[in-house]
C-alpha positions as a Markdown table, in Angstrom:
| # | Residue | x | y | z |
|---|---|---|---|---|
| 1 | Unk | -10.1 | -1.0 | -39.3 |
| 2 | Unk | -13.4 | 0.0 | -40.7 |
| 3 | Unk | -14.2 | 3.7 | -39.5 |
| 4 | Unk | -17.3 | 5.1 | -38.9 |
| 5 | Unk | -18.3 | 8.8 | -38.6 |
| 6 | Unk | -20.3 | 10.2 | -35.1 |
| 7 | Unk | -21.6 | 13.1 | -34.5 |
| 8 | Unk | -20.4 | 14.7 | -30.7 |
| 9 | Unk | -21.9 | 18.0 | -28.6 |
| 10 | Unk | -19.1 | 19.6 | -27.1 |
| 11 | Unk | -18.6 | 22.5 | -24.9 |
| 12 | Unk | -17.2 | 25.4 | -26.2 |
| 13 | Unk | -14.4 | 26.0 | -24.2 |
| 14 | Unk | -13.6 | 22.2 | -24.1 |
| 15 | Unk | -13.6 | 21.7 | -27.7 |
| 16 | Unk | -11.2 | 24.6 | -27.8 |
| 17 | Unk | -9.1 | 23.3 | -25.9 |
| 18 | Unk | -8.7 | 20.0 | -27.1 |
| 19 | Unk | -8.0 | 21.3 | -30.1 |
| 20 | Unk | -5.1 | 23.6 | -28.9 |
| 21 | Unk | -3.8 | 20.3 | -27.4 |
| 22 | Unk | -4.5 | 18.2 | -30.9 |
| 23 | Unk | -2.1 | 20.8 | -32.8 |
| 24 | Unk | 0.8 | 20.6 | -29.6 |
| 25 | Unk | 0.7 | 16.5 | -30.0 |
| 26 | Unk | 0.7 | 17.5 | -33.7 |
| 27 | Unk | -2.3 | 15.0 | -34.1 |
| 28 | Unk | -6.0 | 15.5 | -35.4 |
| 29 | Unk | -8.7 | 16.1 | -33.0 |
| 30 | Unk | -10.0 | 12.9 | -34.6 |
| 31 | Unk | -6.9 | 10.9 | -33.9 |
| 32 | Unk | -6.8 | 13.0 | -30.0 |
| 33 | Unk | -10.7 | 11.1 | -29.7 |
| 34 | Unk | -9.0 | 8.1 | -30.9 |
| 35 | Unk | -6.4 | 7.2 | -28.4 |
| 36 | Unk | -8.7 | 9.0 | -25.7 |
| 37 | Unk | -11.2 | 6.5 | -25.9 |
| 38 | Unk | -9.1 | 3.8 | -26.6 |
| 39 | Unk | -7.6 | 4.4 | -23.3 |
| 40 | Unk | -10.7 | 4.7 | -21.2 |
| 41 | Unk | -11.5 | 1.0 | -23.4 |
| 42 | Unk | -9.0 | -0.3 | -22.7 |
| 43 | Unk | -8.8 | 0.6 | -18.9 |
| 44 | Unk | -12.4 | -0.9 | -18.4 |
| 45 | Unk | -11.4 | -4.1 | -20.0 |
| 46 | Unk | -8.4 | -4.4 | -17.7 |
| 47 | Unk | -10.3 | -3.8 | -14.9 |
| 48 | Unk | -13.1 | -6.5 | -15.5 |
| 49 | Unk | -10.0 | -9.1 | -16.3 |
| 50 | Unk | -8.4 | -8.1 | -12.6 |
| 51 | Unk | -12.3 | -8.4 | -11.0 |
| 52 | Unk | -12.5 | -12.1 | -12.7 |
| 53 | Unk | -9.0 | -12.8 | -11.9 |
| 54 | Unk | -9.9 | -11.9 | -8.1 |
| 55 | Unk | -13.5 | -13.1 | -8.1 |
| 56 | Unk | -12.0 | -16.3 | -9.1 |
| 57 | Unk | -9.2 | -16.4 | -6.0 |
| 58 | Unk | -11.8 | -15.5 | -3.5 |
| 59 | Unk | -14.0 | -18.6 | -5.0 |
| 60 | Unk | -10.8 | -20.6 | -4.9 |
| 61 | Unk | -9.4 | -19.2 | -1.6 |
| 62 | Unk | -5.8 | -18.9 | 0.0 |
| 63 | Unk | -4.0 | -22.4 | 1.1 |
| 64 | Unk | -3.0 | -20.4 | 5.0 |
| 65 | Unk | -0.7 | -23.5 | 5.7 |
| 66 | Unk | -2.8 | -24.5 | 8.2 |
| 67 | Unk | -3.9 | -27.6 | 6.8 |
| 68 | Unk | -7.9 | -26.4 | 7.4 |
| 69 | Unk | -7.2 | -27.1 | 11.1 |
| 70 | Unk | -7.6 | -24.2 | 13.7 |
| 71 | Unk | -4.5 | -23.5 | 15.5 |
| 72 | Unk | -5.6 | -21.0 | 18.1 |
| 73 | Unk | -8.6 | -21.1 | 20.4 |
| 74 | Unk | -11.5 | -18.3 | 20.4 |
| 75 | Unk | -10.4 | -17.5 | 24.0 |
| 76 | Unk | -6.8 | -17.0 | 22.8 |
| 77 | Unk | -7.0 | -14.4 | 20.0 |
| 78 | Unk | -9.7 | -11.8 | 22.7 |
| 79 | Unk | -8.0 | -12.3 | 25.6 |
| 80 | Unk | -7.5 | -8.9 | 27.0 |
| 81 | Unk | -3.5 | -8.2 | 28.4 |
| 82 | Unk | -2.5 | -5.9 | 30.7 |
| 83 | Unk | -1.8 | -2.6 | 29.1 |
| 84 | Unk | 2.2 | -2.4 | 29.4 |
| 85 | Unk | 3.6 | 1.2 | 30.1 |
């Protein structure tokens, strides 16, 4: 994979710590960068398969068994019943 070198701002106190937690993983804080945004990548492109994957069910819609008929009458599904204590 060709690499290419950025430049990044960091806080202080963050960059210190990431690089106390680049020498417990035993990795570079180049490498720690890596996989960090690699991650966040590849959780964005997961998420916009799942929201075309969904997007397309909704187009599609759910087969309810009902054949496209209504079973139940307006009436039927508001009508108030006694409350039973």
């Amino acid at each position: 994979m060709e690499k290419q070198n950025a430049t990044l701002s960091l806080p202080k106190a963050l960059l210190r710590e990431a690089k106390i937690l680049s020498v417990e993983r035993e990795t570079s804080l180049s490498q720690l960068l890596v996989e960090a945004l690699e991650e966040l990548v590849r959780r964005r492109r997961e998420y916009e398969r799942a929201r075309k994957r969904h997007s397309a069910m909704l187009r599609k819609g759910v087969d309810l068994g009902t054949g496209g008929q209504v079973q139940v009458r307006r009436e039927e599904l508001h009508e108030r019943r006694p409350n039973l204590r």
